[in-house]
C-alpha positions in Angstrom: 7.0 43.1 8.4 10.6 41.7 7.0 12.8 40.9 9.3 16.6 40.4 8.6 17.9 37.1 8.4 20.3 36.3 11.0 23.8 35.3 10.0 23.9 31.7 9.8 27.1 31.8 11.2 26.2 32.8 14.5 22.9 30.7 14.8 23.7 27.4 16.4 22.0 24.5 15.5 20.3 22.2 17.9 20.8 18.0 17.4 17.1 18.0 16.8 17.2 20.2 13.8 20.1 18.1 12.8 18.3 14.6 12.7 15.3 16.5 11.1 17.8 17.5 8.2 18.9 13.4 8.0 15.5 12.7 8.0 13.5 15.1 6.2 16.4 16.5 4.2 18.4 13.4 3.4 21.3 15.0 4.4 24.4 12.4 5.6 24.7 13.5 9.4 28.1 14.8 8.8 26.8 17.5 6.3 23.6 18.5 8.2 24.5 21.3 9.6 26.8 22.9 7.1 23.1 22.5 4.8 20.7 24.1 7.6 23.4 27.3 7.2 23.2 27.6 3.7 19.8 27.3 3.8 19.4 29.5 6.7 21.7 32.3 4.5 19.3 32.0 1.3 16.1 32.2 3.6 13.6 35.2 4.5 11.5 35.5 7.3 8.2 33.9 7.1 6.5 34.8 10.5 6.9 34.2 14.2 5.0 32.1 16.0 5.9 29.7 19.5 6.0 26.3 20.8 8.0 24.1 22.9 11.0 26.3 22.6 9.6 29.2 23.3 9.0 32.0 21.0 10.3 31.3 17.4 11.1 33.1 14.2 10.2 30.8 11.4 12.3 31.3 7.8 11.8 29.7 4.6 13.7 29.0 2.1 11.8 29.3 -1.1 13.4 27.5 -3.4 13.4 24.2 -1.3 10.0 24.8 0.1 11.7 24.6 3.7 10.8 26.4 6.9 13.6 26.9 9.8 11.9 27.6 12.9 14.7 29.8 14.9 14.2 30.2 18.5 14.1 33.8 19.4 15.6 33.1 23.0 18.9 31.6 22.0 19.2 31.8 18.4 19.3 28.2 18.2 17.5 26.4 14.6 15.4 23.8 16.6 14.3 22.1 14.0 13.2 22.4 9.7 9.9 21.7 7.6 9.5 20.2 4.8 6.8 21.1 2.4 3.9 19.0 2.0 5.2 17.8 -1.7 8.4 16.8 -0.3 6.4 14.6 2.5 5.0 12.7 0.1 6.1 9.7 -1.4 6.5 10.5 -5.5 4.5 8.9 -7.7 6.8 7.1 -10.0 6.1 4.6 -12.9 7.6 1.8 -11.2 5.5 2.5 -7.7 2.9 2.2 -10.0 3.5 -0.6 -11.9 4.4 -2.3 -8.0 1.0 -1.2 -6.8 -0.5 -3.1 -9.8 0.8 -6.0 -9.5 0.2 -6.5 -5.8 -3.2 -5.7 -6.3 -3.5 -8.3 -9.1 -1.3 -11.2 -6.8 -3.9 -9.8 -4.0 -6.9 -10.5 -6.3 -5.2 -14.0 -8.0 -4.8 -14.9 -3.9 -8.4 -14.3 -3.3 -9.8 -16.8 -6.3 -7.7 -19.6 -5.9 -8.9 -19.8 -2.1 -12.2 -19.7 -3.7 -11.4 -22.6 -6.3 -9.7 -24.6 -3.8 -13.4 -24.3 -1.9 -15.4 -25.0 -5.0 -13.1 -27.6 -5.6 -13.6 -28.9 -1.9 -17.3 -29.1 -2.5 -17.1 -30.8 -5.8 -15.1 -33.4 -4.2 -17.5 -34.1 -1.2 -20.1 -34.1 -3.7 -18.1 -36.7 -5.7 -18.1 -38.6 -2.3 -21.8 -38.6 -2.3 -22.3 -40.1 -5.6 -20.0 -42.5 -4.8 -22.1 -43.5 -1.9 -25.2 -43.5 -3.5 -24.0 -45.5 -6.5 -23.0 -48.0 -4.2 -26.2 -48.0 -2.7 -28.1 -48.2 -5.9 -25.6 -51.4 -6.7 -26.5 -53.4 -3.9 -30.3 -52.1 -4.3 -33.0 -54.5 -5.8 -36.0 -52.6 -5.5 -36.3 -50.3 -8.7 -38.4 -47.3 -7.3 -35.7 -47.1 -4.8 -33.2 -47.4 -7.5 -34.8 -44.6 -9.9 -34.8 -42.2 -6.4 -30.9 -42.5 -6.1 -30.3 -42.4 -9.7 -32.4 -38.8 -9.2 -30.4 -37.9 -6.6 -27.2 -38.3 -8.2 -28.4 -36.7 -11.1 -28.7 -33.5 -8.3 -25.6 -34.0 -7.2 -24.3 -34.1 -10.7 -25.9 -31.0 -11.6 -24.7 -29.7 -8.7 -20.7 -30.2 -9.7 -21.5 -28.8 -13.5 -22.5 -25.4 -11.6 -19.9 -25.5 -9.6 -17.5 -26.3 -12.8 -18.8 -23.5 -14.2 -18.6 -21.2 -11.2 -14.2 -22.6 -11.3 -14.4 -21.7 -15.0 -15.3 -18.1 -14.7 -13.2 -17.3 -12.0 -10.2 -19.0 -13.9 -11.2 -16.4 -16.5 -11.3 -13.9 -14.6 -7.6 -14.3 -13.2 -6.6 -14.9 -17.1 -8.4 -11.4 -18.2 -6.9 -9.5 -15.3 -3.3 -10.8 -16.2 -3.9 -10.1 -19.7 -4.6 -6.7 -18.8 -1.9 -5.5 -16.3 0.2 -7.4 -18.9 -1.1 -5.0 -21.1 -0.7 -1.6 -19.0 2.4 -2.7 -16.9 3.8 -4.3 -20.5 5.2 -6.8 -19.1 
């Protein structure tokens, strides 16, 4: 079933298959339609189908990939396909190497709001020792003393975990610079 193509001379072209060329083409405006021709004069027919428009004759231009849907009722191009490669955005080495590094600025972002909170706590902690060292200052009774001494001892306990907690996520940041530094080489 091959069907002639029709001279691209006498097809007119609609505005709508003109901004599709802008868009999905990146053809300047002023060259659109002078493009749609020549790729209407270097296309076969593909198949018919309908829409909007009506019934349609549908063309494509192999080496592009593109398809020119043709309305059978005027013989206007109402708009062009792109194939789905062409949709796409390419993969390049520098989208790449962008992705990484947001990801990594997306993952340093997320630890330091987590230091900042250890730090918090190991700071309100610090408060609480304070506290209780003044308490065990002005205390006489040394049972009472030995009980706040144990509790600051808790409290200091708890600040070396949460030291530690500060330390490996520092780390972690440092290894996962170290290795985007290595892939993005940079």
């Amino acid at each position: 079933m091959t069907q002639k193509v029709p001279f691209s001379k006498s097809v007119s072209i609609s505005k709508h298959a003109i901004d599709r060329a802008v868009e999905r083409l990146n053809q300047p405006k002023h060259c659109a339609e002078n493009h749609i021709r020549q790729l209407l004069s270097a296309a076969t027919f593909h198949g018919e189908g309908s829409n909007e428009y009506g019934k349609v004759d549908i063309y494509l231009h192999r080496k592009t990939g593109v398809s020119i849907v043709v309305s059978q009722k005027d013989n206007t191009v109402v708009t062009l396909y792109c194939p789905d490669e062409q949709k796409m955005p390419k993969l390049t080495v520098s989208r790449i190497t962008n992705a990484i590094k947001r990801e990594l600025e997306r993952m340093t972002t997320q630890y330091k709001r987590e230091i900042r909170k250890l730090h918090e706590q190991q700071a309100v902690i610090n408060v609480r020792i304070a506290e209780l060292s003044l308490n065990k200052i002005r205390c006489y009774h040394p049972p009472t003393k030995a009980l706040i001494q144990s509790r600051i001892d808790e409290y200091l306990t708890q600040i070396n975990e949460l030291a530690r907690e500060i330390d490996g996520k520092m780390a972690q940041i440092e290894k996962a610079e170290t290795e985007v530094k290595a892939v993005v080489g940079e």
